[in-house]
N, CA, C and O atoms as a GROMACS GRO file, in nm:
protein
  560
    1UNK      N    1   0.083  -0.120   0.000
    1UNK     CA    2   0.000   0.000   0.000
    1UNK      C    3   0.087   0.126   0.000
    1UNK      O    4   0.036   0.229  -0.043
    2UNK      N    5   0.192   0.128   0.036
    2UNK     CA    6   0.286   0.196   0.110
    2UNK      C    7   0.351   0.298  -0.052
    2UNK      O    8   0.356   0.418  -0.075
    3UNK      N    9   0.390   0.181  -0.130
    3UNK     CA   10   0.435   0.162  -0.271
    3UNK      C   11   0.339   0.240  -0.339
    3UNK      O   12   0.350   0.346  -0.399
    4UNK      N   13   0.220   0.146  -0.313
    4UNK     CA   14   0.119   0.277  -0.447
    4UNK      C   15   0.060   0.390  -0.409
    4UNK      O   16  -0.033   0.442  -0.471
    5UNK      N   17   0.124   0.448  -0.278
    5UNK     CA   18   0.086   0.603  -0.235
    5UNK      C   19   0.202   0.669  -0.262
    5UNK      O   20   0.199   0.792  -0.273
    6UNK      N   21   0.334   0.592  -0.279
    6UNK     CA   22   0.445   0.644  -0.326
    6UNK      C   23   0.442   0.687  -0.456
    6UNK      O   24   0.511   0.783  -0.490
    7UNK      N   25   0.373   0.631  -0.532
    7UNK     CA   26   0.386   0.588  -0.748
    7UNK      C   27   0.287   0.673  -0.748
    7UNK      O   28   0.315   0.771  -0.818
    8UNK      N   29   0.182   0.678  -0.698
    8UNK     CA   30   0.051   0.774  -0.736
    8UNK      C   31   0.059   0.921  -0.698
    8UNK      O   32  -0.015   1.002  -0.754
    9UNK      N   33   0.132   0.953  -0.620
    9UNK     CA   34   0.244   1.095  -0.556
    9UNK      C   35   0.316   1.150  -0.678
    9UNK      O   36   0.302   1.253  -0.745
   10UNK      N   37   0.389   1.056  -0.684
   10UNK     CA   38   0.488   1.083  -0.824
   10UNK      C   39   0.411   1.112  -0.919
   10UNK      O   40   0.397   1.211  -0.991
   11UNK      N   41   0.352   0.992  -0.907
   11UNK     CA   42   0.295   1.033  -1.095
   11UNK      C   43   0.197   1.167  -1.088
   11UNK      O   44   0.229   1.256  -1.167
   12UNK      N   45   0.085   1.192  -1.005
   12UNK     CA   46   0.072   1.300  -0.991
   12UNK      C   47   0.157   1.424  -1.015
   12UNK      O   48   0.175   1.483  -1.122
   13UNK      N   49   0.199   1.445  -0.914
   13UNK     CA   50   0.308   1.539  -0.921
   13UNK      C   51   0.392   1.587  -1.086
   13UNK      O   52   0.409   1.699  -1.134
   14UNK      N   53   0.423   1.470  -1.132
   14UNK     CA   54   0.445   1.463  -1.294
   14UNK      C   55   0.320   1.478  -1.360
   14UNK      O   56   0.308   1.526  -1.473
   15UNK      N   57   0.272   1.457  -1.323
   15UNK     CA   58   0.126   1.497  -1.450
   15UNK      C   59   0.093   1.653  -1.425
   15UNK      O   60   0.083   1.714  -1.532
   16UNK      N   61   0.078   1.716  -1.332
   16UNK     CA   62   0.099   1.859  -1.294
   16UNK      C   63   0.227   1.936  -1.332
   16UNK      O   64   0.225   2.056  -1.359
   17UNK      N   65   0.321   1.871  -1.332
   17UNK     CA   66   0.425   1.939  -1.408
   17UNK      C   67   0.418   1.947  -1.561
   17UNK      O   68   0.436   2.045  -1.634
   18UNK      N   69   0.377   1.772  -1.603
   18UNK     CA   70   0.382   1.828  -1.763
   18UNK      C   71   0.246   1.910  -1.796
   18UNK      O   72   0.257   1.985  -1.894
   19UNK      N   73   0.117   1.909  -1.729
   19UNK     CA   74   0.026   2.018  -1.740
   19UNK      C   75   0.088   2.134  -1.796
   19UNK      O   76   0.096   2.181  -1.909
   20UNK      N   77   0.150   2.185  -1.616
   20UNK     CA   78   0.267   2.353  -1.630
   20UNK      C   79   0.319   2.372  -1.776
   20UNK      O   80   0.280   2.463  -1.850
   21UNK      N   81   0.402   2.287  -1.807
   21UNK     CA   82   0.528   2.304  -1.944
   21UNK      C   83   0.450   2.296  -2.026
   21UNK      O   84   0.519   2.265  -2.124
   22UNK      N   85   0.290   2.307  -2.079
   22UNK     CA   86   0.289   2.284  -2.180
   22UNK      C   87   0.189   2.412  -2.165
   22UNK      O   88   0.150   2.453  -2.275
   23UNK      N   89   0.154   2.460  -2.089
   23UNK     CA   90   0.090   2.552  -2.054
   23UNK      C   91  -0.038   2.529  -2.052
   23UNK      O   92  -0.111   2.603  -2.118
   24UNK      N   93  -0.085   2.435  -1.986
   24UNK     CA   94  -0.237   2.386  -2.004
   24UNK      C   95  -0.348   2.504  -1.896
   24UNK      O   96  -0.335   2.519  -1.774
   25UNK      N   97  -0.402   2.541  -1.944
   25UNK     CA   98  -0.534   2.594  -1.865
   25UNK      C   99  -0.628   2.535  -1.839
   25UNK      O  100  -0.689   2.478  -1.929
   26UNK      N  101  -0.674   2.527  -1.707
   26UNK     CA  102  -0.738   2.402  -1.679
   26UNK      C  103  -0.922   2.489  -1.678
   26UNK      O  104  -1.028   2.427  -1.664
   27UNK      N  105  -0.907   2.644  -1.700
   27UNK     CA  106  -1.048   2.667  -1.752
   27UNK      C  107  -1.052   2.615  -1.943
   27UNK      O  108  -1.167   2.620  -1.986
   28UNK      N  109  -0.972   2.580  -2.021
   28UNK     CA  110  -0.959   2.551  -2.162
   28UNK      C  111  -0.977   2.407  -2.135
   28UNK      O  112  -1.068   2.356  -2.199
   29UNK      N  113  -0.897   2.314  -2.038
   29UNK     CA  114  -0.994   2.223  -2.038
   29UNK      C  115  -1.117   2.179  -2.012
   29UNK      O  116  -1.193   2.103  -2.073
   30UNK      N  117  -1.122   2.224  -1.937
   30UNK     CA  118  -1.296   2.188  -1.891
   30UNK      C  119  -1.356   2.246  -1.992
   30UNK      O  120  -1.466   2.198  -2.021
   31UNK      N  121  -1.310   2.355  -2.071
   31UNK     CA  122  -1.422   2.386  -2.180
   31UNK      C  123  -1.416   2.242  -2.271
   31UNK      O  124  -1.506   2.170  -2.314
   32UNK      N  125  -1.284   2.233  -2.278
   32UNK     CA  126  -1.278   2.060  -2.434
   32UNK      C  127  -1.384   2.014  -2.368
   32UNK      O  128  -1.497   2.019  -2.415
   33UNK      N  129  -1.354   1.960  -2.243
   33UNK     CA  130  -1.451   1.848  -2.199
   33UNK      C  131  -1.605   1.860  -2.193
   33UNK      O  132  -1.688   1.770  -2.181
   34UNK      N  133  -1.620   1.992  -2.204
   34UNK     CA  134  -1.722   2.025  -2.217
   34UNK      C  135  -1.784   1.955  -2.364
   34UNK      O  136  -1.846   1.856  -2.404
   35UNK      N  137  -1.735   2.055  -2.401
   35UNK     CA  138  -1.740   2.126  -2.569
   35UNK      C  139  -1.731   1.922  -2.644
   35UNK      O  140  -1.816   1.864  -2.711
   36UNK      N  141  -1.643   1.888  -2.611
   36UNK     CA  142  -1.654   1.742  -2.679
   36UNK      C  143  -1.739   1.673  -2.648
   36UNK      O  144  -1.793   1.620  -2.744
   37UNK      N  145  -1.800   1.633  -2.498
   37UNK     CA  146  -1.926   1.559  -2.442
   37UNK      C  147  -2.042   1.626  -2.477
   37UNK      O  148  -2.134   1.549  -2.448
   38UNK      N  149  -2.092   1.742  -2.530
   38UNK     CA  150  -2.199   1.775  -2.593
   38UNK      C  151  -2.185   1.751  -2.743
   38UNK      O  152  -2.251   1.670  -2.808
   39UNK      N  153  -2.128   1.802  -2.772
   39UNK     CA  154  -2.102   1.765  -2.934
   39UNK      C  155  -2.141   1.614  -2.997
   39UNK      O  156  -2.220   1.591  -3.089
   40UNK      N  157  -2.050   1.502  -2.907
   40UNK     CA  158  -2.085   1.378  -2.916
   40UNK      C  159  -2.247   1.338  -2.842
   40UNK      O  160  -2.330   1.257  -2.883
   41UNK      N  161  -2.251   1.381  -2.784
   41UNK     CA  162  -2.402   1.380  -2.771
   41UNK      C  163  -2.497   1.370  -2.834
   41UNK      O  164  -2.572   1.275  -2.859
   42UNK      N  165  -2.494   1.535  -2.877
   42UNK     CA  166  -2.584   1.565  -2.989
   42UNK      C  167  -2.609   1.484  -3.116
   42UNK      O  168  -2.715   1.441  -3.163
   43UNK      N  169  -2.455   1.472  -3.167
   43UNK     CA  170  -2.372   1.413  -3.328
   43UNK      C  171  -2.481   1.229  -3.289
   43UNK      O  172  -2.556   1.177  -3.372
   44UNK      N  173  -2.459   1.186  -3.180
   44UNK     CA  174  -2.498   1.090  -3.162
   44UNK      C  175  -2.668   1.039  -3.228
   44UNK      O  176  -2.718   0.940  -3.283
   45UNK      N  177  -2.709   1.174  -3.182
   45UNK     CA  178  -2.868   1.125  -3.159
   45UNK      C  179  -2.900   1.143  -3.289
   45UNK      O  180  -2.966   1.055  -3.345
   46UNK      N  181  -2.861   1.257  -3.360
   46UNK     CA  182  -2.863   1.309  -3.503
   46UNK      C  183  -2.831   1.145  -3.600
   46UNK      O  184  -2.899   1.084  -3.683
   47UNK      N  185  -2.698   1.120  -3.540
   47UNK     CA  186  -2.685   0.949  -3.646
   47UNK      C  187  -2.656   0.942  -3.798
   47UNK      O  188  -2.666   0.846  -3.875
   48UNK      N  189  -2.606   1.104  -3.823
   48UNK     CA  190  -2.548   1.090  -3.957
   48UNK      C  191  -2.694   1.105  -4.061
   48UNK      O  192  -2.700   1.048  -4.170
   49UNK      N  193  -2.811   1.197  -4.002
   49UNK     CA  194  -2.900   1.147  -4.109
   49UNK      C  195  -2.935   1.274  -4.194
   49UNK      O  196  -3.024   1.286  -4.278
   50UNK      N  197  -2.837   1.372  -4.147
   50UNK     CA  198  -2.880   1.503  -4.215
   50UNK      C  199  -2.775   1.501  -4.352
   50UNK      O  200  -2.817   1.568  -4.447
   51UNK      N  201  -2.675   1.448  -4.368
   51UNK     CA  202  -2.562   1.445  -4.485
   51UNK      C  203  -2.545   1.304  -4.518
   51UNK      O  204  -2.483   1.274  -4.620
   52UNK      N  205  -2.613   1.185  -4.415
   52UNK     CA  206  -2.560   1.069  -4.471
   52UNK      C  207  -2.439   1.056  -4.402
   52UNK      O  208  -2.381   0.953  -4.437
   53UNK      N  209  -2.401   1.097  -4.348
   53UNK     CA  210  -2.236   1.116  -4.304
   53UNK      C  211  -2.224   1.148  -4.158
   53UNK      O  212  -2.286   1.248  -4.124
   54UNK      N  213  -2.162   1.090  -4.071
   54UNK     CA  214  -2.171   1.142  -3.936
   54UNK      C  215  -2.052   1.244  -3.911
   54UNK      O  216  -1.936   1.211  -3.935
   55UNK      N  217  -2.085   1.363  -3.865
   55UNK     CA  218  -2.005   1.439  -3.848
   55UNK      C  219  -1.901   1.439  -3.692
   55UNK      O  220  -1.831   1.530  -3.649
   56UNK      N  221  -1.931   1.278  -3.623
   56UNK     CA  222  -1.859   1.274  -3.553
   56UNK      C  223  -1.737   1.258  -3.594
   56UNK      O  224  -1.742   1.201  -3.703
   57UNK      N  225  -1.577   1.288  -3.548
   57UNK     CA  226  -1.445   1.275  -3.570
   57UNK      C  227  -1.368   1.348  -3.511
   57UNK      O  228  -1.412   1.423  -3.423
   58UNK      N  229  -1.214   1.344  -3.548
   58UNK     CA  230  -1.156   1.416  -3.469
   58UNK      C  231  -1.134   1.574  -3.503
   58UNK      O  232  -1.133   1.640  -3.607
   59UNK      N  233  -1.117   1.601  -3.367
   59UNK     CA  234  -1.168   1.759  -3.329
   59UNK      C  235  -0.981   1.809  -3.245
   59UNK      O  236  -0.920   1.740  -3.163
   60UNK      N  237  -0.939   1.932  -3.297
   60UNK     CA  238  -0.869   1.985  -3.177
   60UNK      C  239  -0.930   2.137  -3.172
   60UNK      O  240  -0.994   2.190  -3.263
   61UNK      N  241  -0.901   2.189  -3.061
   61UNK     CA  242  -0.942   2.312  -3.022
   61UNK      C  243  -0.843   2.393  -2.970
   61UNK      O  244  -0.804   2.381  -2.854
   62UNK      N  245  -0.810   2.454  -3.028
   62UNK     CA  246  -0.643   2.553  -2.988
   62UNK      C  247  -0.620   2.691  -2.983
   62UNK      O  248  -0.642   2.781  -3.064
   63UNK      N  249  -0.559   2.688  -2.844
   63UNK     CA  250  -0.581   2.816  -2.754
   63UNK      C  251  -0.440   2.961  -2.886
   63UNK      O  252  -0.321   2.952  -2.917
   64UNK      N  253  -0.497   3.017  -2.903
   64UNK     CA  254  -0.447   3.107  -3.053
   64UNK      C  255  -0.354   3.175  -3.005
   64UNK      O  256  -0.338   3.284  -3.061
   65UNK      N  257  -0.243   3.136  -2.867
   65UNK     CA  258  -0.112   3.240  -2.788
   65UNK      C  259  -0.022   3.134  -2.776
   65UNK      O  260   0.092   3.131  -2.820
   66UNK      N  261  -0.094   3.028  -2.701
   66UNK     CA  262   0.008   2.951  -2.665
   66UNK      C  263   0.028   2.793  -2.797
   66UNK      O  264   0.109   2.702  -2.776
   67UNK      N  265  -0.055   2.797  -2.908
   67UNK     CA  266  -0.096   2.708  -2.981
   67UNK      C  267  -0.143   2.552  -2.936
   67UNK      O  268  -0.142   2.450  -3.005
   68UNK      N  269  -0.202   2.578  -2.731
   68UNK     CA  270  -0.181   2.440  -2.715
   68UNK      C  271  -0.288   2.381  -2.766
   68UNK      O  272  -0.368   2.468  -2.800
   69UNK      N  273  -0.337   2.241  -2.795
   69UNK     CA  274  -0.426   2.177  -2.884
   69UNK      C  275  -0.483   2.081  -2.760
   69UNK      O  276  -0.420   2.022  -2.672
   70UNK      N  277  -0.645   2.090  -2.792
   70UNK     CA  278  -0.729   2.002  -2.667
   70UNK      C  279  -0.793   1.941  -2.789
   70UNK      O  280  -0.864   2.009  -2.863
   71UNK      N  281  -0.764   1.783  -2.816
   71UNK     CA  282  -0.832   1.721  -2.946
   71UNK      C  283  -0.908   1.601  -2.856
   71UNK      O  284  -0.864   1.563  -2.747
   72UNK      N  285  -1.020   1.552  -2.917
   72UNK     CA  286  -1.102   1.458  -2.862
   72UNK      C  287  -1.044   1.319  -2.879
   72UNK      O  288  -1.086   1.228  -2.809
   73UNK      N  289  -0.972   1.303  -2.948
   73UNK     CA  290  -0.858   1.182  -2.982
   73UNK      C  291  -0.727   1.216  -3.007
   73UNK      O  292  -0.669   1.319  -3.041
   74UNK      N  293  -0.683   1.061  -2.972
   74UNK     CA  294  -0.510   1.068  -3.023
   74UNK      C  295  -0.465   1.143  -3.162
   74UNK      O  296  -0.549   1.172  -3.247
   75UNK      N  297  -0.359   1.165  -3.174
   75UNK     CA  298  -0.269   1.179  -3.245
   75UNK      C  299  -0.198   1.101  -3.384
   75UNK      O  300  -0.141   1.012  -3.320
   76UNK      N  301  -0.179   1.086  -3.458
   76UNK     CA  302  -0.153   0.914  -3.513
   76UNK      C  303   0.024   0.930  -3.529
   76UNK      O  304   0.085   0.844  -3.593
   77UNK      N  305   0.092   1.039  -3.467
   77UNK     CA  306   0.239   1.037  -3.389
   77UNK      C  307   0.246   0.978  -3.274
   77UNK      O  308   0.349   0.927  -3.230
   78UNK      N  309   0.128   0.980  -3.212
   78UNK     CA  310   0.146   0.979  -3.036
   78UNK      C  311   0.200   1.099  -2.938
   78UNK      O  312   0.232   1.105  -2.819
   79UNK      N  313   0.196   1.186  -3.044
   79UNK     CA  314   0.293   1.337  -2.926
   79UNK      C  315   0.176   1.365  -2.841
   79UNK      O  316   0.217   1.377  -2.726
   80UNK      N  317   0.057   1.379  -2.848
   80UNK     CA  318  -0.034   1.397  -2.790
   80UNK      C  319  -0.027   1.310  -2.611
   80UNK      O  320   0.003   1.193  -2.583
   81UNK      N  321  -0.066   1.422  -2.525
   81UNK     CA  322  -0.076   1.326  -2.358
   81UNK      C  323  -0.203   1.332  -2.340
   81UNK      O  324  -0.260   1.438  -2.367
   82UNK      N  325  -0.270   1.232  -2.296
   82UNK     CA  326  -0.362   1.205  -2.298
   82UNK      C  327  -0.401   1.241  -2.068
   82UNK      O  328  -0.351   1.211  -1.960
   83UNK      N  329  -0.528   1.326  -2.128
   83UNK     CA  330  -0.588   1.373  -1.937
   83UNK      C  331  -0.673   1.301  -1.982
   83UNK      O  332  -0.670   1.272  -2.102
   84UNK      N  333  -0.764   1.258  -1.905
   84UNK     CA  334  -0.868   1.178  -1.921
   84UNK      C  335  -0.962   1.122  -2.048
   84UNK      O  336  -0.946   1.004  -2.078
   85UNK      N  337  -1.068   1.208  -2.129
   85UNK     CA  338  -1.118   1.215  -2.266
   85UNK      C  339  -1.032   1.266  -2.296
   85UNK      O  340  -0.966   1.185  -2.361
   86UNK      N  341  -0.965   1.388  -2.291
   86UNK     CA  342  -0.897   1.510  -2.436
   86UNK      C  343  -0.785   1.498  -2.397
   86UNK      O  344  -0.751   1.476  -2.281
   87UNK      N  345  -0.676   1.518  -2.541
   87UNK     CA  346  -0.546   1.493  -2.566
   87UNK      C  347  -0.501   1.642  -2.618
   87UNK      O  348  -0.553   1.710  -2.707
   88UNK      N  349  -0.346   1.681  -2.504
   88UNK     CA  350  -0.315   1.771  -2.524
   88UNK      C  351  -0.205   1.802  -2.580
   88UNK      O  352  -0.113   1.731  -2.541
   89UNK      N  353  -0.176   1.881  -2.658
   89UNK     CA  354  -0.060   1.896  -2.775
   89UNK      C  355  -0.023   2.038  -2.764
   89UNK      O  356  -0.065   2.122  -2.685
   90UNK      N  357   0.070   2.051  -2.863
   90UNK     CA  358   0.094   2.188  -2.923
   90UNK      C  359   0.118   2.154  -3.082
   90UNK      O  360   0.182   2.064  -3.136
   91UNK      N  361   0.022   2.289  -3.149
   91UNK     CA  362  -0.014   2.308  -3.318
   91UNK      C  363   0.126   2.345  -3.374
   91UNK      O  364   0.179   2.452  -3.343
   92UNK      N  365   0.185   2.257  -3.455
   92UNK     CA  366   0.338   2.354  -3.474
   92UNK      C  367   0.309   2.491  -3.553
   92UNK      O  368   0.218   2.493  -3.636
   93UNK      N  369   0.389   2.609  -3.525
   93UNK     CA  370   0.374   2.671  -3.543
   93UNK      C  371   0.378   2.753  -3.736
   93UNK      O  372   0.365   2.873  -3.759
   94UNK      N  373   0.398   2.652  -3.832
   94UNK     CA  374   0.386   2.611  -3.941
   94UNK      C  375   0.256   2.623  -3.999
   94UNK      O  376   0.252   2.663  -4.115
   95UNK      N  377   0.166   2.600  -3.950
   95UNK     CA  378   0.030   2.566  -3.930
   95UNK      C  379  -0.100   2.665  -3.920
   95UNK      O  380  -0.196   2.609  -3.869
   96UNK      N  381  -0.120   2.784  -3.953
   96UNK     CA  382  -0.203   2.857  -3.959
   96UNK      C  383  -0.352   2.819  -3.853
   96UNK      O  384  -0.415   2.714  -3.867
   97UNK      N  385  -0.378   2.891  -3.781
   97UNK     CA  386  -0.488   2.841  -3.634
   97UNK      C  387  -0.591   2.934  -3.717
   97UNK      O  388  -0.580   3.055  -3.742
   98UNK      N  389  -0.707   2.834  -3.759
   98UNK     CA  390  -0.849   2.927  -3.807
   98UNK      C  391  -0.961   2.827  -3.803
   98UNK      O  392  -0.931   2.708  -3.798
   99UNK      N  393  -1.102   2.868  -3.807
   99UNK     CA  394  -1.189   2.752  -3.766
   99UNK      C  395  -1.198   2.697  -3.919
   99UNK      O  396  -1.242   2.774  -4.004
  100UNK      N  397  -1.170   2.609  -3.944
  100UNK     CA  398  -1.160   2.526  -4.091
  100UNK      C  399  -1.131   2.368  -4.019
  100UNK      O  400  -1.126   2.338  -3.900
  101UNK      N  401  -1.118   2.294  -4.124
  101UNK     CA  402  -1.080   2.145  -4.127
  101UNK      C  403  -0.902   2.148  -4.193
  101UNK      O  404  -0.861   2.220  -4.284
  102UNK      N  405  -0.840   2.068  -4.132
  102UNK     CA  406  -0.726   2.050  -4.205
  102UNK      C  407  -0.683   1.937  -4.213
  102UNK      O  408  -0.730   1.847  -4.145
  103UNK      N  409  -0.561   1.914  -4.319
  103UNK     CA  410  -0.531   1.743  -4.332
  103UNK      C  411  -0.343   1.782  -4.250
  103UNK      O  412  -0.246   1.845  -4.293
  104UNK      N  413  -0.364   1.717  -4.139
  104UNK     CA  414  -0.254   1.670  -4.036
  104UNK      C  415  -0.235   1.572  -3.988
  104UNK      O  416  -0.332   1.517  -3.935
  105UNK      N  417  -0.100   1.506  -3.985
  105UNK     CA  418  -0.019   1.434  -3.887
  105UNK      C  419  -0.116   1.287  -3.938
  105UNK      O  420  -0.136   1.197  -3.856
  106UNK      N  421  -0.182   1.276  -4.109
  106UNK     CA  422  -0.238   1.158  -4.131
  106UNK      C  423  -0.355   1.175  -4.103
  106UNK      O  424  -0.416   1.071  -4.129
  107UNK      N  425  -0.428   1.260  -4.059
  107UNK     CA  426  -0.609   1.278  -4.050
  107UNK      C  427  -0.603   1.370  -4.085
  107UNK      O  428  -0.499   1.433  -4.104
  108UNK      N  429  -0.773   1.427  -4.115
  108UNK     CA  430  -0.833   1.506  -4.085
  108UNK      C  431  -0.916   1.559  -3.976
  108UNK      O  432  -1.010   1.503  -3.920
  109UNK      N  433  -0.860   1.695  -3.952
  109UNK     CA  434  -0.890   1.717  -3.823
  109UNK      C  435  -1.020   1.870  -3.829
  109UNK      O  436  -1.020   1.974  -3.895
  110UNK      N  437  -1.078   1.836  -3.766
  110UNK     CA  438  -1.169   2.030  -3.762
  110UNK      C  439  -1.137   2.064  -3.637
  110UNK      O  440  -1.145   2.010  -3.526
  111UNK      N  441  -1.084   2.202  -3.697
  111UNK     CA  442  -1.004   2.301  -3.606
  111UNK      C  443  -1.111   2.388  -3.550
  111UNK      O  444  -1.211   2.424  -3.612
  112UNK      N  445  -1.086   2.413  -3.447
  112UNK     CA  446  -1.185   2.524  -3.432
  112UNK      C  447  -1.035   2.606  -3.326
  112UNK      O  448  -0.948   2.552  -3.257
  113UNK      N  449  -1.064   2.769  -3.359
  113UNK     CA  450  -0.965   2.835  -3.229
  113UNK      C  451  -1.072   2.898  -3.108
  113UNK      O  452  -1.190   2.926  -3.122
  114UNK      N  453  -0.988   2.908  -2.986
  114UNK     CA  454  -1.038   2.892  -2.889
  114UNK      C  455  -1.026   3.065  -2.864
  114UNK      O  456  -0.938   3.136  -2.912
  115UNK      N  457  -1.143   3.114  -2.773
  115UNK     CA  458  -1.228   3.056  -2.667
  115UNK      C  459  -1.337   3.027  -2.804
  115UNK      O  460  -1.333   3.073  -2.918
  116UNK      N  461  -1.426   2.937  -2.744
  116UNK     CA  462  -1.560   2.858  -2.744
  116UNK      C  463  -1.674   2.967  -2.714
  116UNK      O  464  -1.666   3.011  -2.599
  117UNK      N  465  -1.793   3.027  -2.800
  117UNK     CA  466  -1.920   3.080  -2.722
  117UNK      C  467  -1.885   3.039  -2.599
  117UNK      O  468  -1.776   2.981  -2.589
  118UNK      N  469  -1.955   3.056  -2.498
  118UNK     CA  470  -2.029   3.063  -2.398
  118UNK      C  471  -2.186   3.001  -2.404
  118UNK      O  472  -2.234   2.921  -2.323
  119UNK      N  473  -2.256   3.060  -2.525
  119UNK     CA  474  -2.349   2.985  -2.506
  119UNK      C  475  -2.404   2.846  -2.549
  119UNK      O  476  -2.445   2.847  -2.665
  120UNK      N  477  -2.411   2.762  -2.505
  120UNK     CA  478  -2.423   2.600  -2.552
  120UNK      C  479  -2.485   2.618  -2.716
  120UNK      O  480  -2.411   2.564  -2.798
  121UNK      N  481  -2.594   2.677  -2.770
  121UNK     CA  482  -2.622   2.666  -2.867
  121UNK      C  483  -2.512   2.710  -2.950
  121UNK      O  484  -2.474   2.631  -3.037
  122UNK      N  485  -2.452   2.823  -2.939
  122UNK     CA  486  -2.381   2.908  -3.033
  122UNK      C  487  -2.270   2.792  -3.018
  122UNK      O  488  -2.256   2.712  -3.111
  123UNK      N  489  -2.204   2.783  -2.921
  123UNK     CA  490  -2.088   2.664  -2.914
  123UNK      C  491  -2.116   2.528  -3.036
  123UNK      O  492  -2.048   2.477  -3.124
  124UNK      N  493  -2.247   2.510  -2.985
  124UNK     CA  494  -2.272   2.321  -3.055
  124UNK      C  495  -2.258   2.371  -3.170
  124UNK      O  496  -2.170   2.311  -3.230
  125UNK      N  497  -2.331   2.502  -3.265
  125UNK     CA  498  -2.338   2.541  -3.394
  125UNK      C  499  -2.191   2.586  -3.432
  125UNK      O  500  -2.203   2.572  -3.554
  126UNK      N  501  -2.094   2.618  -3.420
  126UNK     CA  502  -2.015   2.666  -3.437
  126UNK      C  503  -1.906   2.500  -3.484
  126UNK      O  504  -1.832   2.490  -3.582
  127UNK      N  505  -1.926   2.425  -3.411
  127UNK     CA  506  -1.848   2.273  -3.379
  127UNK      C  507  -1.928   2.204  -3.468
  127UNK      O  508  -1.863   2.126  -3.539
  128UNK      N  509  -2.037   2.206  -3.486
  128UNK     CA  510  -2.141   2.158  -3.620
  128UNK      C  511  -2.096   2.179  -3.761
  128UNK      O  512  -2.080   2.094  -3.849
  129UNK      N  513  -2.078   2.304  -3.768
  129UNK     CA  514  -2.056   2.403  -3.887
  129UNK      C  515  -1.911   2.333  -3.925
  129UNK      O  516  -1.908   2.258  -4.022
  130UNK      N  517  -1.821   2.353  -3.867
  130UNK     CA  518  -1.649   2.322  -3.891
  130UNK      C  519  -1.681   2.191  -3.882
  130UNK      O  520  -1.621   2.152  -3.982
  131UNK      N  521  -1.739   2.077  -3.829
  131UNK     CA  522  -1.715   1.948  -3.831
  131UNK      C  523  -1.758   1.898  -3.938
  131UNK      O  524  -1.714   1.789  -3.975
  132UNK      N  525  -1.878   1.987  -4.034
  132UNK     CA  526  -1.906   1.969  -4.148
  132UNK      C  527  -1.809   1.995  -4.283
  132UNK      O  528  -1.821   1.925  -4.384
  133UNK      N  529  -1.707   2.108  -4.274
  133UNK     CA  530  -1.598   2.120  -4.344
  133UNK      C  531  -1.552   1.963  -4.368
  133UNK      O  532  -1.548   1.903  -4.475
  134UNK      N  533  -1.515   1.911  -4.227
  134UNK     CA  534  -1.423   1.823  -4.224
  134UNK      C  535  -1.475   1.676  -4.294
  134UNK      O  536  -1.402   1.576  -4.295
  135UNK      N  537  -1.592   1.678  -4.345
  135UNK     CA  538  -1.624   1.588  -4.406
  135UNK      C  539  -1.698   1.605  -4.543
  135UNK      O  540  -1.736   1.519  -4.622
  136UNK      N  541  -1.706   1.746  -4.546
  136UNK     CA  542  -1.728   1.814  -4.689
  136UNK      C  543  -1.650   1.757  -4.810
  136UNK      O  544  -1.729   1.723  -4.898
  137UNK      N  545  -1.526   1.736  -4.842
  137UNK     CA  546  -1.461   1.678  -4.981
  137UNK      C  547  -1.498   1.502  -4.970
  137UNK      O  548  -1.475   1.444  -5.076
  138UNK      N  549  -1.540   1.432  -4.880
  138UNK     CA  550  -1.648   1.303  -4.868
  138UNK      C  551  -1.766   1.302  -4.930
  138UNK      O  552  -1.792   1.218  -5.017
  139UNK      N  553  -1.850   1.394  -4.892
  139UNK     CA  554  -1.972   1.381  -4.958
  139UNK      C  555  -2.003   1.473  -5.093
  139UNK      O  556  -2.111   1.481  -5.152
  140UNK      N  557  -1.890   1.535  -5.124
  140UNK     CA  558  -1.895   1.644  -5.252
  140UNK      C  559  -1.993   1.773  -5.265
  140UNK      O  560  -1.986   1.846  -5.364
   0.00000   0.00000   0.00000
């Protein structure tokens, strides 16, 4: 017992540090977590029947100072650390930050830059709208 209050200390402690270094805001997360558990929600009940196409996929959301990236899935590098649901990165700076879809790192991803509405509707529509980009050259 002794051992895994020792390892769970640590690792804590390290997970708060790499938080720090990467500059994570933990009001930007709770918005992902937000912002992704409604989205999938919604995307869910909907079922792909308005395009034929489900506009569920991967999503990052990136804070437009520090370029860090809160995406609803991995990475297909693995640079991405994974907090609980959302995986946090940084956008290289190569990369132009605008709400569009882009083809990265082997996917396609819909970008959206951060902050997020405030208000749940304007938010879900906004994550609707760009998630539809991202599957726009699919359905023509």
């Amino acid at each position: 017992m002794k051992r895994f209050l020792i390892i769970s200390i640590v690792f804590f402690f390290g997970f708060v540090t790499i938080q720090n270094d990467n500059n994570v805001d933990s009001n930007e997360l709770e918005t992902a977590i937000t912002a992704f558990s409604e989205l999938k929600e919604i995307l869910q009940k909907e079922n792909g029947q308005l395009w034929n196409y489900s506009l569920l996929g991967p999503i990052i959301l990136v804070n437009q100072e520090t370029r860090i990236i809160y995406a609803n899935e991995p990475d297909t590098k693995g640079e991405f650390i994974k907090n609980g649901n959302v995986y946090i990165g940084k956008l290289p700076d190569n990369i132009n930050i605008a709400n569009t879809a882009i083809d990265w790192n082997d996917k396609r991803w819909t970008m959206v830059a951060l902050p997020l509405p405030e208000n749940t509707e304007e938010r879900l529509n906004l994550l609707i709208h760009e998630s539809f980009h991202r599957i726009q050259p699919l359905i023509g």
